[in-house]
C-alpha positions as CSV (number, residue, x, y, z in Angstrom):
1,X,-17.6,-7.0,14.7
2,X,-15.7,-8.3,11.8
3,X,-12.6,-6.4,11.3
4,X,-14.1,-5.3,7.7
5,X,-17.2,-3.5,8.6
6,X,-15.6,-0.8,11.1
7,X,-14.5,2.3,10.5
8,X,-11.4,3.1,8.6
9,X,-9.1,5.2,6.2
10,X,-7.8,4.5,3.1
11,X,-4.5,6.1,2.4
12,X,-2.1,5.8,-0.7
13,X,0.7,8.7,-2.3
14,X,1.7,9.5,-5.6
15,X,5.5,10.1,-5.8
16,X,8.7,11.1,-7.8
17,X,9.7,7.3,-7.7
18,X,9.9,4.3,-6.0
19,X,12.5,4.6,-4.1
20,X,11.5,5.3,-0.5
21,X,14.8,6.6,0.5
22,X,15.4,9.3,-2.3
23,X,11.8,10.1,-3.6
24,X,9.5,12.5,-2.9
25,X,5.4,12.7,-2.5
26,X,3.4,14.4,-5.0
27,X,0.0,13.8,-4.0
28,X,-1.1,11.7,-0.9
29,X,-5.0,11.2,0.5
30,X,-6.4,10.1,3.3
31,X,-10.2,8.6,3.1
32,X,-11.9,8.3,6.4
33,X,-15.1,5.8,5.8
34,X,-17.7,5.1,8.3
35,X,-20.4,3.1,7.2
36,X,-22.1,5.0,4.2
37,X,-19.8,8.5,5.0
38,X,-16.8,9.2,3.0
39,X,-14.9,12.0,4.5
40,X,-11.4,12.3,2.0
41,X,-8.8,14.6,2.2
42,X,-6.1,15.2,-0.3
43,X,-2.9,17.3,-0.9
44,X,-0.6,18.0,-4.0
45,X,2.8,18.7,-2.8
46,X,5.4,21.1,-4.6
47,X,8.0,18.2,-3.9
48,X,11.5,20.4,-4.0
49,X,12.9,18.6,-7.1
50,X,11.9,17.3,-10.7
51,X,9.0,15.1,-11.2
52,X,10.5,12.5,-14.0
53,X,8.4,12.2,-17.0
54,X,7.9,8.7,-15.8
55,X,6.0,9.2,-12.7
56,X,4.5,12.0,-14.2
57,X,3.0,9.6,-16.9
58,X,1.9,7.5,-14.1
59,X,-0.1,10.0,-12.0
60,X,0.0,12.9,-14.3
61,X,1.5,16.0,-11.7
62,X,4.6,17.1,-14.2
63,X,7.1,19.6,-12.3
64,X,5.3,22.6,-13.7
65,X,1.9,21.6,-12.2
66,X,3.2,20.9,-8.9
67,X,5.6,24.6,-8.5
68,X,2.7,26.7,-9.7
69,X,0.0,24.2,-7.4
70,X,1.5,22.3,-4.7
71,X,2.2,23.6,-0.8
72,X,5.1,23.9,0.5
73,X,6.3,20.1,1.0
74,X,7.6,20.4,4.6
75,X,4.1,22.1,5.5
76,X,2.2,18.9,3.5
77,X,4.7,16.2,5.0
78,X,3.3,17.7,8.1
79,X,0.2,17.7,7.3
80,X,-0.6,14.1,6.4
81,X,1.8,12.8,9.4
82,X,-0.5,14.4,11.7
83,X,-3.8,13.2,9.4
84,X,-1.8,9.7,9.8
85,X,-1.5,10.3,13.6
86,X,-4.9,10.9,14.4
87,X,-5.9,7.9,13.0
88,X,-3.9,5.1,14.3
89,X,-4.5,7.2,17.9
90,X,-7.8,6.7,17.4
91,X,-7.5,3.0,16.5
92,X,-8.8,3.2,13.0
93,X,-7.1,0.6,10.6
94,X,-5.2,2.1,7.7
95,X,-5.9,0.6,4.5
96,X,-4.2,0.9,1.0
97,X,-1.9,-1.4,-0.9
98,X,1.6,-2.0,-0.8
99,X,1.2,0.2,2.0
100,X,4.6,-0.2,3.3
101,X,5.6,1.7,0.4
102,X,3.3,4.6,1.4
103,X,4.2,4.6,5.5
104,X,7.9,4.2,4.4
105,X,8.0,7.0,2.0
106,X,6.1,9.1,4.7
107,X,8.4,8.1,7.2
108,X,11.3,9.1,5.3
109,X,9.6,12.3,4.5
110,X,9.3,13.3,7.8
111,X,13.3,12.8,8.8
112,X,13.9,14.9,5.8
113,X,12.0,18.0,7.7
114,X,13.2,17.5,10.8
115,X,10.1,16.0,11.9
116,X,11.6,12.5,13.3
117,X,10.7,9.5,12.4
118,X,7.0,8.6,11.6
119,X,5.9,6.4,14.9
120,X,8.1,9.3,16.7
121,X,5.8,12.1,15.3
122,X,3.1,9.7,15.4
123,X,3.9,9.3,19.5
124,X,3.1,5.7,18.7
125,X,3.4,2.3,16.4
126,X,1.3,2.7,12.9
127,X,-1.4,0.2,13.8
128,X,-3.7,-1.5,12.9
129,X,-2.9,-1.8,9.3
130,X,-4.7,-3.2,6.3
131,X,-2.6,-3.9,3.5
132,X,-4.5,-5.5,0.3
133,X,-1.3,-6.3,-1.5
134,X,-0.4,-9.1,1.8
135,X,-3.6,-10.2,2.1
136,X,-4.3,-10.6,-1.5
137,X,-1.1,-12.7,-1.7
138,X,-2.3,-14.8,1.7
139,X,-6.1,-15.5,0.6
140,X,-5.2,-16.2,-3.3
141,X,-2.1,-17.8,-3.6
142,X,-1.2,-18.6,-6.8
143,X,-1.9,-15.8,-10.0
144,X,-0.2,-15.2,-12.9
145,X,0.6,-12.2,-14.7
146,X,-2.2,-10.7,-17.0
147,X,0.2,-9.5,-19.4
148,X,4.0,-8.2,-19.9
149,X,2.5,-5.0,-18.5
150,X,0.2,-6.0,-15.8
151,X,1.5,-7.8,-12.6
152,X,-0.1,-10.4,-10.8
153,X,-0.6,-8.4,-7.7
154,X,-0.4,-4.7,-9.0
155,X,-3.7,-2.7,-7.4
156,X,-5.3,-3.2,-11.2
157,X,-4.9,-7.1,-11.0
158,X,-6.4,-7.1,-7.5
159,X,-9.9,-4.8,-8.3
160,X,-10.1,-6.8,-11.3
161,X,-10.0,-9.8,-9.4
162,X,-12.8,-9.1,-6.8
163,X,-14.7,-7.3,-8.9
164,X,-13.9,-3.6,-8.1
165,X,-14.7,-1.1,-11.0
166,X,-11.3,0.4,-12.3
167,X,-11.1,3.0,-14.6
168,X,-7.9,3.3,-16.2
169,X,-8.8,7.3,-16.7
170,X,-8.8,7.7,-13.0
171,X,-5.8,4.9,-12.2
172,X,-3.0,6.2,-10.1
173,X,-4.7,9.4,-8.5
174,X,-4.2,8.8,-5.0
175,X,-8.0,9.3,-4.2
176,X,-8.9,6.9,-6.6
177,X,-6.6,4.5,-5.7
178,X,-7.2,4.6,-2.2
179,X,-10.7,4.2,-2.4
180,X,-10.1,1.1,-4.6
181,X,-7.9,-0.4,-1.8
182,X,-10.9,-0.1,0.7
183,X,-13.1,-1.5,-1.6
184,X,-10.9,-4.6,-2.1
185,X,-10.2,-5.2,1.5
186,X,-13.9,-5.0,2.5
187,X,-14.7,-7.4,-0.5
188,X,-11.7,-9.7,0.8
189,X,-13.1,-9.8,4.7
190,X,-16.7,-10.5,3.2
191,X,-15.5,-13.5,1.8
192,X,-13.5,-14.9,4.5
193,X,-16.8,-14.3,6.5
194,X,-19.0,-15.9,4.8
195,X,-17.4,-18.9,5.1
196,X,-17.1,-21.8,2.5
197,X,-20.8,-22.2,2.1
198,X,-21.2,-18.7,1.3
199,X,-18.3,-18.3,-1.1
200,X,-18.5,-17.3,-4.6
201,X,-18.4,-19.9,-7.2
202,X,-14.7,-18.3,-8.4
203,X,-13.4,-18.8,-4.7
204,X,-14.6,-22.5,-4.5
205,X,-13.2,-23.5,-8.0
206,X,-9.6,-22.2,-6.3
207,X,-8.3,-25.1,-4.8
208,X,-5.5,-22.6,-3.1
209,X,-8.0,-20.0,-1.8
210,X,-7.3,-19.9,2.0
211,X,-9.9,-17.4,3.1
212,X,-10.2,-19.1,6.3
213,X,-7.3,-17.6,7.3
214,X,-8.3,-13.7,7.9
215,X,-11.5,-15.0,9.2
216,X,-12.7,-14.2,12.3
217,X,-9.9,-12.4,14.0
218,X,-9.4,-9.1,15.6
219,X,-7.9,-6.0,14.0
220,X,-4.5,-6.4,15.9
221,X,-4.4,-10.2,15.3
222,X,-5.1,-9.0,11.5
223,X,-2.2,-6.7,12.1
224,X,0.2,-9.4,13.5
225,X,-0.1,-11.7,11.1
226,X,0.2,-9.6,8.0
227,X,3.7,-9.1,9.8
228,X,4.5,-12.8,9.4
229,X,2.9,-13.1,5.9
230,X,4.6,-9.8,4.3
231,X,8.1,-11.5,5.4
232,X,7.1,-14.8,3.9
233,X,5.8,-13.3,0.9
234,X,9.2,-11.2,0.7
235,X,11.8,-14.3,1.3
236,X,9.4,-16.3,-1.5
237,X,10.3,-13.5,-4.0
238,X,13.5,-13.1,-3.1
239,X,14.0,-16.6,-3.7
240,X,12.6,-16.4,-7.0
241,X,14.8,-13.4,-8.3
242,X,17.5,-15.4,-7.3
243,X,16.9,-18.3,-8.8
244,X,15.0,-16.7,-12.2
245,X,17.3,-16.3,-15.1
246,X,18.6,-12.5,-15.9
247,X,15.9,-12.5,-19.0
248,X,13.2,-12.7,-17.0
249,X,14.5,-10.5,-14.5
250,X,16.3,-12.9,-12.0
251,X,19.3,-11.3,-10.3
252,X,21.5,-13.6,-7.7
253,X,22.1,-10.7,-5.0
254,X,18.5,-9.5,-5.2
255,X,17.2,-8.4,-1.5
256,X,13.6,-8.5,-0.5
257,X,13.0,-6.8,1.9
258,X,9.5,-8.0,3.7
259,X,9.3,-5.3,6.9
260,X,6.1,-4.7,7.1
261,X,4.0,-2.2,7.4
262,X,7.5,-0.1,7.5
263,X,10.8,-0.5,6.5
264,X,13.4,0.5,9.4
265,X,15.7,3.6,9.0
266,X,18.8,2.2,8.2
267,X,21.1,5.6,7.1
268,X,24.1,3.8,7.2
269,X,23.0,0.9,4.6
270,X,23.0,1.1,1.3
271,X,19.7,1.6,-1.0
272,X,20.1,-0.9,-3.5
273,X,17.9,-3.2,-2.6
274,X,14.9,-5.1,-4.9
275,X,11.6,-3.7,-3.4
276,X,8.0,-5.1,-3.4
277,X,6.6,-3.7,-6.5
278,X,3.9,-0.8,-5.7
């Protein structure tokens, strides 16, 4: 079977921020699809600390909401580790985009309550993953930006670009975005599969496209290269902060960096670091 058409869960978080080693999860979901049955589960999270207007304008869970809403965050972090744990134990790819972001965080999370790290709790590696953002990048290599506003590879781009409804009401709740993600990556493993007689004519007139290349292989070989592309992807960016003039947001010492599908624990090392944009 083709790695898209099995089972599998789409998962994504809101946050405080973007920083995995400081912020905080707001809201988190975890989709289980099998064929035509959507099982979700969400949670909204009474985080411990203030929700910034700015992530609150970008999910819409202010402080307020979460206090008088949210579980207890130590009891939620739990929660969706051991959601998280049942699926990669039962072999089930996670999907979602950027998703080293989420898995990060999440780890993070976890060593905050005293729960170890996340493959620790987990009792094993997070794998297989799916990550649209990497295999986006892989499959469709050159795109620029829409507008000063909307990145290339933001999870808005990428719907827009296989032809995913998006509704910018419904944008950044985790459910909703998660959901997107699957769709994408099933879109992006239908093309590959198809091969290049069976490609739409937008693929075909993309001279770059390299479909070809997430055809035909298994879930772990999916998983493995994703690992080589993320840290390609990361060292090509890094390179082009470094080189980009400080108007259009270069920055000599920027740092990438491309683990994939998490970032190690590193408590000793400072945060500072440029990361892939969620």
């Amino acid at each position: 079977m083709s790695w898209h058409l099995g089972p599998r869960s789409a998962f994504d978080l809101e946050t405080t921020g973007v920083n995995v080693e400081e912020d905080r999860i707001v809201t988190a979901a975890a989709i289980r699809i099998n064929g035509a049955v959507v099982t979700p589960r969400t949670w909204l999270l009474n985080p411990g600390v203030e929700i910034p207007a700015g992530a609150t304008a970008v999910h819409g869970i202010s402080t307020e909401q979460a206090r008088a809403e949210g579980m207890d965050a130590a009891k939620g972090v739990e929660e969706i580790a051991t959601e998280v744990a049942e699926i990669v134990t039962a072999g089930v790819p996670l999907v979602g985009h950027n998703v080293s972001y989420d898995l990060t965080l999440l780890d993070r999370e976890c060593r905050r309550y005293g729960l170890g790290g996340l493959e620790g709790f987990c009792g094993r590696p997070i794998r297989p993953v799916i990550d649209t953002r990497v295999l986006d990048q892989q499959v469709l290599t050159r795109r620029k930006r829409v507008s000063a506003e909307q990145g290339a590879r933001v999870l808005k781009t990428v719907a827009q670009v296989f032809r995913v409804a998006w509704n910018d009401d419904e944008a950044h709740g985790c459910e909703f975005d998660a959901m997107v993600s699957a769709r994408v990556a099933w879109w992006i493993g239908e093309i590959a599969h198809r091969g290049p007689s069976g490609y739409p004519a937008w693929v075909l007139s993309d001279r770059y496209a390299q479909f070809g290349s997430v055809a035909g292989l298994s879930l772990d070989e999916l998983h493995d290269r994703q690992v080589v592309w993320a840290r390609e992807q990361a060292a090509s960016l890094q390179e082009w902060f470094r080189s980009a003039p400080a108007e259009r947001g270069g920055d000599p010492k920027a740092v990438v960096d491309g683990s994939w599908p998490m970032r190690p624990f590193r408590p000793a090392v400072a945060t500072g670091g440029v990361a892939l944009p969620p």
